[in-house]
PLY file of the C-alpha trace (Angstrom):
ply
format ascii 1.0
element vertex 326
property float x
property float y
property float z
element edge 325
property int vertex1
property int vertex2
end_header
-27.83 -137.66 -34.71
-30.57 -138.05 -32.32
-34.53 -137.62 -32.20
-37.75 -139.86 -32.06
-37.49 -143.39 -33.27
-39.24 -143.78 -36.54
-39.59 -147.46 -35.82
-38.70 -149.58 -32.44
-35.10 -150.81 -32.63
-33.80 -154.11 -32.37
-33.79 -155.64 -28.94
-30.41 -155.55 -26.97
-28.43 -158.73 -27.38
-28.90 -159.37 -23.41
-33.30 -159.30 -24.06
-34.55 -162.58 -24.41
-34.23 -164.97 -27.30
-36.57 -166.75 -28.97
-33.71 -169.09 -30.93
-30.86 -168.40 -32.77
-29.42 -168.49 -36.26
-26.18 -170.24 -36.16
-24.31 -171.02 -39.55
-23.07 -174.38 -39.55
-19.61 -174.97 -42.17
-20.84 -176.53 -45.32
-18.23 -176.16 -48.04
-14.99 -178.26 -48.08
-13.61 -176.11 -50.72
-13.70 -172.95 -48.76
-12.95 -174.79 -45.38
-10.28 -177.56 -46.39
-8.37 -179.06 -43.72
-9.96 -176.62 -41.21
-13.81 -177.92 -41.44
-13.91 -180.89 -39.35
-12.41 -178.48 -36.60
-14.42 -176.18 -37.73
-17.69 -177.69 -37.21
-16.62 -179.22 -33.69
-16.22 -175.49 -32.54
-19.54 -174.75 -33.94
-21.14 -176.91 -32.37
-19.10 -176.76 -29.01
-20.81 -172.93 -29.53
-24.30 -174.15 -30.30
-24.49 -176.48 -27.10
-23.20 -173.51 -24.67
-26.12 -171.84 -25.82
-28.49 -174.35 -25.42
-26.78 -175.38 -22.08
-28.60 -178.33 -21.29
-32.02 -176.79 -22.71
-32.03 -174.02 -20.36
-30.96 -171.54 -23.23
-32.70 -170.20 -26.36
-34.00 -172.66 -28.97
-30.48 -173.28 -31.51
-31.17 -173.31 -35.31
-28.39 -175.07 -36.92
-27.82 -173.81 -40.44
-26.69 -175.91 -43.19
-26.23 -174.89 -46.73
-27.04 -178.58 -47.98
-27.84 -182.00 -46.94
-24.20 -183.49 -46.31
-23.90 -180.29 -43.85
-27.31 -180.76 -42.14
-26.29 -184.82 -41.65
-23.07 -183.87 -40.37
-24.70 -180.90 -38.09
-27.27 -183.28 -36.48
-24.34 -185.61 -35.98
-22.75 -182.68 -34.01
-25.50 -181.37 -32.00
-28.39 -183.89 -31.71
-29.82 -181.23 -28.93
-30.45 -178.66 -31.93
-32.96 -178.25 -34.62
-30.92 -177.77 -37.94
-32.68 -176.19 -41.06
-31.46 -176.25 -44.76
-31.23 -172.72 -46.52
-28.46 -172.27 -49.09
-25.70 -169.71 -48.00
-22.30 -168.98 -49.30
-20.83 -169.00 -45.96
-21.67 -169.05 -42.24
-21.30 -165.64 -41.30
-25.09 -165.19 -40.48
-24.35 -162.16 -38.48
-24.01 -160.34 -41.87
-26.19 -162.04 -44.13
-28.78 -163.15 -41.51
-32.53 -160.94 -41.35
-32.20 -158.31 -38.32
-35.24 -158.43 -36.38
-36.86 -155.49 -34.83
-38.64 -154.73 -31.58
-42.02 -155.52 -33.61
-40.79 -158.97 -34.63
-40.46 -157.92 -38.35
-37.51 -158.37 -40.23
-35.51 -155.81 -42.13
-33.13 -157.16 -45.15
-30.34 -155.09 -46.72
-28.25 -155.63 -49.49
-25.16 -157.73 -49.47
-22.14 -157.15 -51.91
-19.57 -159.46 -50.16
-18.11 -157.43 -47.56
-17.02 -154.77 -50.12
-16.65 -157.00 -53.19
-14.14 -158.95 -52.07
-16.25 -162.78 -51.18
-18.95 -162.89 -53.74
-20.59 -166.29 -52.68
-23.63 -167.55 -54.53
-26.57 -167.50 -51.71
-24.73 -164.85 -49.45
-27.25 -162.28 -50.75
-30.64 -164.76 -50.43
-29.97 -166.49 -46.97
-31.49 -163.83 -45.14
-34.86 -163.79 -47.10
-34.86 -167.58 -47.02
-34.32 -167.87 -43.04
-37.11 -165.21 -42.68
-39.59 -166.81 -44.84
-38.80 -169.86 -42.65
-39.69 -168.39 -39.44
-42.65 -166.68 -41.04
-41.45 -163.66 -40.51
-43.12 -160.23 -42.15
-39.49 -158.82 -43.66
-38.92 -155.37 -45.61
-35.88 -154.76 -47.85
-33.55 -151.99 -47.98
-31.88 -150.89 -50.74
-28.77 -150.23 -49.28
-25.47 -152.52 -48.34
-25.71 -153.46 -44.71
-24.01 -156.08 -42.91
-25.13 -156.94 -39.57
-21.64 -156.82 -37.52
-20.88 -153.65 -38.56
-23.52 -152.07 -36.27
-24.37 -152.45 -32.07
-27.07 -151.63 -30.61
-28.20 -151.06 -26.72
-32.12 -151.46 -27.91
-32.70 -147.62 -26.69
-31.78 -146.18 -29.97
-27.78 -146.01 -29.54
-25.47 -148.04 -31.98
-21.96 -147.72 -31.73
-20.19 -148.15 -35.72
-16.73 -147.60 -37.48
-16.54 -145.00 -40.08
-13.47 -148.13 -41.87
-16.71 -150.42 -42.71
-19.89 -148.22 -43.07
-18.66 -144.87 -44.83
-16.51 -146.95 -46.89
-16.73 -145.90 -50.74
-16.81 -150.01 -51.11
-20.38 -150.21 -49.86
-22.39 -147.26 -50.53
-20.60 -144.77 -52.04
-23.68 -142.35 -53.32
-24.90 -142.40 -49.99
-23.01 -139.32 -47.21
-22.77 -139.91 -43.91
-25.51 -138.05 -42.87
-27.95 -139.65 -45.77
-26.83 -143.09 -43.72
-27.66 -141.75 -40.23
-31.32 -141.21 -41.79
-31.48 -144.69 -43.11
-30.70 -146.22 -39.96
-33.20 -144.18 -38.24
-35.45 -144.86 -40.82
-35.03 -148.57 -41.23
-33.75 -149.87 -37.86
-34.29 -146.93 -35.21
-31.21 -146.07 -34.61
-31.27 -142.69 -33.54
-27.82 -142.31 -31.78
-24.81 -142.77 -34.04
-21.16 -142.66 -32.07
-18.68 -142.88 -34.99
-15.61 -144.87 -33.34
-12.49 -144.33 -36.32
-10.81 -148.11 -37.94
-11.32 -152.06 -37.05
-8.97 -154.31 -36.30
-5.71 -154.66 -38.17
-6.34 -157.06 -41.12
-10.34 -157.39 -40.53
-11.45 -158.00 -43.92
-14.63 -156.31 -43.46
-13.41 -153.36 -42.85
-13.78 -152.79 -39.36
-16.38 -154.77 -38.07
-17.84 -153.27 -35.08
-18.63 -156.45 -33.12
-14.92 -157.11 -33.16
-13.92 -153.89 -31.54
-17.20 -152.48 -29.33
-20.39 -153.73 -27.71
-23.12 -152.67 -25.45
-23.05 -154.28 -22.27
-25.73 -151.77 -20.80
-28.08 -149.03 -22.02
-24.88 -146.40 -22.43
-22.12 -148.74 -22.06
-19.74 -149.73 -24.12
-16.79 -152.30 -23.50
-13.82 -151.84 -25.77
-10.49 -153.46 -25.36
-6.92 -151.92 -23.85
-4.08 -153.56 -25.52
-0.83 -153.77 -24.64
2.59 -152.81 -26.15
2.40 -155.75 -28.18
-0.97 -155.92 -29.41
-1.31 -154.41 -32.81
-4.39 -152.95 -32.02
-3.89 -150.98 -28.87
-3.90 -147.70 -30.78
-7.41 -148.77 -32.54
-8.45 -149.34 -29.53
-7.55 -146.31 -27.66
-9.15 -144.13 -30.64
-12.42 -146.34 -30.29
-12.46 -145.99 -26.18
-12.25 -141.96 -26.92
-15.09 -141.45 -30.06
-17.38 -143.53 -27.69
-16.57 -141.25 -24.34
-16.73 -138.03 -27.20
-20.12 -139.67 -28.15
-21.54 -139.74 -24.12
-21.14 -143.08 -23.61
-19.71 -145.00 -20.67
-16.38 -147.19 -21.56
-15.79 -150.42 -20.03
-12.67 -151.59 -20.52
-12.06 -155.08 -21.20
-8.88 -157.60 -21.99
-7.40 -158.23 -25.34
-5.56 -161.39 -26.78
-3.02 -159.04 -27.80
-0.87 -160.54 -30.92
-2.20 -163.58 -32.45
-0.68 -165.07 -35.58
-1.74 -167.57 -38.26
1.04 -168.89 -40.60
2.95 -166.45 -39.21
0.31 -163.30 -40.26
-1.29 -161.57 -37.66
-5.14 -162.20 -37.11
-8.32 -159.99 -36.22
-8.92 -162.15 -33.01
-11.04 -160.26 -30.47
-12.73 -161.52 -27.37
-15.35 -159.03 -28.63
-17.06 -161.24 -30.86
-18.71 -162.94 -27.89
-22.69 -163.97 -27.80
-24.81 -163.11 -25.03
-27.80 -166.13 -24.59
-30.25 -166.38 -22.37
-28.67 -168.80 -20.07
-24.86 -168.27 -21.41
-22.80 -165.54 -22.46
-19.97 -167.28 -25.11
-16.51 -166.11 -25.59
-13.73 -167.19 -28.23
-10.76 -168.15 -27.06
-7.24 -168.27 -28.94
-4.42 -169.64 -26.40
-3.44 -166.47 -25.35
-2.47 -165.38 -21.91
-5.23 -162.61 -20.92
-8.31 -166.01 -21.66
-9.22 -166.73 -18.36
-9.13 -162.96 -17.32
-11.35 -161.99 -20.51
-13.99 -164.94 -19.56
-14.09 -163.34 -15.94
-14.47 -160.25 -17.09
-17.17 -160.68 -19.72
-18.86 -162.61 -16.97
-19.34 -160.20 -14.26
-20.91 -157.70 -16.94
-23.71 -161.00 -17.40
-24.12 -162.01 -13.50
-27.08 -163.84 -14.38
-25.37 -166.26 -17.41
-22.51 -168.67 -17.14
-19.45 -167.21 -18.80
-18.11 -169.85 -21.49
-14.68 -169.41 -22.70
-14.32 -171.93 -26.06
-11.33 -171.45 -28.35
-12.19 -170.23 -31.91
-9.10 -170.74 -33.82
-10.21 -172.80 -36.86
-13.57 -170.53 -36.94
-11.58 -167.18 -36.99
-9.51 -169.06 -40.38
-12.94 -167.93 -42.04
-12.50 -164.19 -41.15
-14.48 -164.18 -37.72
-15.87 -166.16 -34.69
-19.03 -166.73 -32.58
-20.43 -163.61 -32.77
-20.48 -163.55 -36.21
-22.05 -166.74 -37.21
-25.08 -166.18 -35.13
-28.04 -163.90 -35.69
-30.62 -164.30 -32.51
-34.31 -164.61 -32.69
-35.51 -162.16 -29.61
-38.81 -162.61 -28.21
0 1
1 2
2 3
3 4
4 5
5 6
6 7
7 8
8 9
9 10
10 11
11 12
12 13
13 14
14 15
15 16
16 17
17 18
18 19
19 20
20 21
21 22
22 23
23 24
24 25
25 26
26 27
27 28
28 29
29 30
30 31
31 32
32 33
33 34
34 35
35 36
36 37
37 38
38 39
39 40
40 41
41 42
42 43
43 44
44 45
45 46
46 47
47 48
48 49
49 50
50 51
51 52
52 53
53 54
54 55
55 56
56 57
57 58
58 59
59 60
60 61
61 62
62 63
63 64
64 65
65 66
66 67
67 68
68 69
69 70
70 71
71 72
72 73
73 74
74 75
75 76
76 77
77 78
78 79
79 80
80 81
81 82
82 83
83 84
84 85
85 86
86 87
87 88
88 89
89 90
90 91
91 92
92 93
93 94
94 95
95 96
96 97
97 98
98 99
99 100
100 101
101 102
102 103
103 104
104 105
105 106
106 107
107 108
108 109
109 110
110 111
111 112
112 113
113 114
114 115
115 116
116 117
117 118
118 119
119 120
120 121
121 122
122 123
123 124
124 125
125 126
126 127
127 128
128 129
129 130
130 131
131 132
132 133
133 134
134 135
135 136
136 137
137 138
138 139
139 140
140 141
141 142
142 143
143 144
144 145
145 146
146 147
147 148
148 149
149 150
150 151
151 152
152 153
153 154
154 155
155 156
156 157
157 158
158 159
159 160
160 161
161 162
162 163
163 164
164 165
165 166
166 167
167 168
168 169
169 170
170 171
171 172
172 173
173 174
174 175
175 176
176 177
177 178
178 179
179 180
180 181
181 182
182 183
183 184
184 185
185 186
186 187
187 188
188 189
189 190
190 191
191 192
192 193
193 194
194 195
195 196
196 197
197 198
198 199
199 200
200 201
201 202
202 203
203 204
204 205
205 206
206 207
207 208
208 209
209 210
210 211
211 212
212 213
213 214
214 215
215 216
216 217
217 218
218 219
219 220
220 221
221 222
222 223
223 224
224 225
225 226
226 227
227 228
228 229
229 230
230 231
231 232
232 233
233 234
234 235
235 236
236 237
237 238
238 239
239 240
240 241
241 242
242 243
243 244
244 245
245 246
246 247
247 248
248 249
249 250
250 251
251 252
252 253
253 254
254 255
255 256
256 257
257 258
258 259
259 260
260 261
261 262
262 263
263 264
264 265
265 266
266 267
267 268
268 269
269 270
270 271
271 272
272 273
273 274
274 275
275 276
276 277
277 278
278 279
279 280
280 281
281 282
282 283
283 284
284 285
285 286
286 287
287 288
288 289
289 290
290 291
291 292
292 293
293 294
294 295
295 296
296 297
297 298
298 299
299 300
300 301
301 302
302 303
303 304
304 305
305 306
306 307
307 308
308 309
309 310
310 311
311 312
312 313
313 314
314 315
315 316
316 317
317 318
318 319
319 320
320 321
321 322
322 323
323 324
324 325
């Protein structure tokens, strides 16, 4: 689909940040023996971004007061704010803020039905009200890592997650190009196929293809033993069938948890003003993956940090930060 932008498009992750959004673990009983590690991770992320107060302003999310102590404990060089969430995943839940500065808010159902969290559906109303920002709901199920965007009008999504009968199943596929022309400005849909194997939201975008450029796409190239190299190759061809440019980037390849294979992606990185943030997971391809997401960002410091206790949640930096541009 493509035509004139009905309303100007969230900025491209690389345009400037005001702040960022970035959910801080609050819940023992969802995180058990992973929090602690958790947290330390998180805010290992948060002070890459803030690198020595030369990045954007970091907003430390807590869902309650034990959280917020513990978060200013963590990162004394960040503001943290209270605002009750289920989880941390802010990327979903989070407000998405236009070119204008307004906010738009969809619905959220829990990633298909499957996490219903009391505060999951609110946090994003909350955290614009905060930041005094005008926001406009729409009455559809949206989650924010299931789209990317080059701020031109492009966005690059996975027919797994956003034609999936579990989110809006009234709605076509062509009724949901018009809504996100409508209500973000997209105006450029490429339709890449499935996620990652064992992504619980249903093929997340930001775990399988994002702009680097106005055009450009990076997407990993797995190898024999990655269990995603065929997802991959499908996504690298729907982009190039869509017009855009591919740039090909490592993959971790297999990486297990308790012996059952995990949606780990160097993908999910966050692109700062002064840093651009990758997870990390022990595997061999790392230090080429940091290299390589750094000469797309010449002007940031690449960060590699590992992820692992983050991605026992369902997902990594990428996904528990929603950014602030301006």
């Amino acid at each position: 689909m493509s035509g004139r932008s009905i309303v100007k498009p969230p900025p491209p992750e690389w345009a400037h940040h005001k702040a960022v959004w970035i959910g801080f673990p609050s819940h023992p009983e969802l995180w058990a023996d992973d929090l602690a590690p958790a947290r330390a991770e998180v805010a290992a992320f948060a002070r890459a971004v803030d690198a020595g107060g030369k990045g954007e302003r970091v907003l430390l999310v807590a869902a309650d007061e034990e959280a917020a102590a513990a978060a200013r404990a963590a990162a004394p060089f960040a503001d943290v704010v209270v605002e009750p969430f289920g989880d941390i995943w802010l990327r979903d839940t989070g407000p998405i803020i236009l070119g204008d500065g307004s906010a738009r808010l969809f619905a959220f159902n829990g990633w298909g039905g499957k996490y219903d969290l009391p505060g999951d559906d609110s946090v994003g109303a909350g955290l614009a009200g905060q930041r005094g920002k005008r926001a406009v709901r729409c009455d559809w199920v949206l989650e924010g890592g299931a789209i990317d965007g080059d701020g031109a009008g492009r966005v690059v999504t996975t027919r797994q997650c956003l034609l999936n009968p579990n989110r809006n199943p009234y709605l076509s596929q062509a009724e949901i190009e018009a809504r996100l022309a409508t209500d973000l400005g997209l105006t450029e849909i490429a339709w890449l196929g499935d996620g990652l194997v064992n992504d619980h939201t249903d093929g997340h975008v930001d775990n399988l293809a994002r702009f680097v450029g106005e055009g450009r796409v990076a997407i990993p190239v797995g190898g024999d033993n990655d269990p995603n190299w065929q997802v991959y190759q499908h996504a690298a061809n729907d982009a190039r069938a869509a017009g855009l440019q591919v740039v090909p980037l490592p993959s971790p390849g297999r990486v297990l948890r308790d012996e059952e294979i995990v949606p780990a992606s160097y993908m999910n990185f966050y692109i700062g003003n002064a840093a651009v943030v990758v997870p990390l997971y022990g595997s061999g391809e790392d230090a080429a993956a940091v290299t390589a997401i750094g000469a797309l960002f010449p002007d940031r410091q690449a960060v590699g940090l590992r992820a692992d206790h983050i991605l026992t949640g369902g997902g990594s930096f990428h996904c528990i930060s929603q950014q602030i541009p301006g």
